[in-house]
C-alpha positions in Angstrom: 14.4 -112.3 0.7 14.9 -108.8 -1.1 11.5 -107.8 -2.0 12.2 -105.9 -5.0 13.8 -107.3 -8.4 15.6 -104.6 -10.1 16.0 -105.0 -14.2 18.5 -102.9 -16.0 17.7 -102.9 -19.5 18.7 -99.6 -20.2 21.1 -99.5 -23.2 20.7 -103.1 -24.3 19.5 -103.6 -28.0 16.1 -105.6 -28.3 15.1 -108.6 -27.9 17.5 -108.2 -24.5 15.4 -106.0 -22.1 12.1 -107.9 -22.9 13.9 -111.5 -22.5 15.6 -110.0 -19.2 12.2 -108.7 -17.4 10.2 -112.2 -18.8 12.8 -114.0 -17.0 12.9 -112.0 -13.6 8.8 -112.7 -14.1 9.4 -115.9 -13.9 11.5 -115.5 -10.7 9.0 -113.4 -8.5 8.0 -114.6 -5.1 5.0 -113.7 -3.3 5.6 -110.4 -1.9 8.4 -109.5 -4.2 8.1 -106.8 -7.0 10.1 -105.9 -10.2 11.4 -102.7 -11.3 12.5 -102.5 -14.7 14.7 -99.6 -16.0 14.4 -98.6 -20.1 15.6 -96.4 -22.1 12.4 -96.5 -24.1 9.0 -97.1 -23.4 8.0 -101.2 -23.9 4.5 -100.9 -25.3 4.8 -104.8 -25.9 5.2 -105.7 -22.7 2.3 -104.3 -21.1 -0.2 -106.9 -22.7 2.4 -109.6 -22.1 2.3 -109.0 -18.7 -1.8 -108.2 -18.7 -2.2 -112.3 -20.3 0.3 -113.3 -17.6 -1.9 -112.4 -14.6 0.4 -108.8 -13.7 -0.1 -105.7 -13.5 2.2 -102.7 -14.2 2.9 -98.7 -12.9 4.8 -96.5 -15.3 6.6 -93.5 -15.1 9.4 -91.6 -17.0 12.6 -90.6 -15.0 14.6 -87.1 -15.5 16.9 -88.5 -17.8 14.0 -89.8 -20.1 14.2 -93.5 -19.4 11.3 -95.7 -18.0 10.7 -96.9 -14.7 7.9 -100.1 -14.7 7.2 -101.6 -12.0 5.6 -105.2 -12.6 3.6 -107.1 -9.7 1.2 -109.7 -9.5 -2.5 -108.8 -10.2 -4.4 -108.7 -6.7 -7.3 -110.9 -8.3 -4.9 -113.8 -9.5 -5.5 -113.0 -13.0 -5.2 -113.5 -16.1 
């Protein structure tokens, strides 16, 4: 089993990348992380994903898109 899950959503016109990443969410398997690739920064995601019991790491690549990666919360969470 492939432990990362990589989301492009670079490019795509909204609601696209969020639908994309929610659904990968859905997917994830103990062990198995997602990064997620924008071209702009998801600032709605990031309490989606806080209610949901996950955690996130972000960080902006050379060419000014986003890199998220998207895990489980340790503690279980929400």
């Amino acid at each position: 089993m492939k432990q990362e899950i990589l989301v492009d959503g670079r490019g795509l016109e909204p609601p696209e990348p969020m639908e994309k990443v929610l659904a990968a969410v859905d997917l994830l398997r103990p062990g198995q992380h997602i990064r997620f690739l924008i071209h702009r920064e998801p600032f709605p995601l990031y309490g989606l994903l806080e209610n949901m019991g996950y955690r996130h790491r972000t960080h902006m690549l050379g060419d000014g898109c986003f890199e998220i990666r998207i895990e489980p919360r340790a503690d279980g969470g929400p």
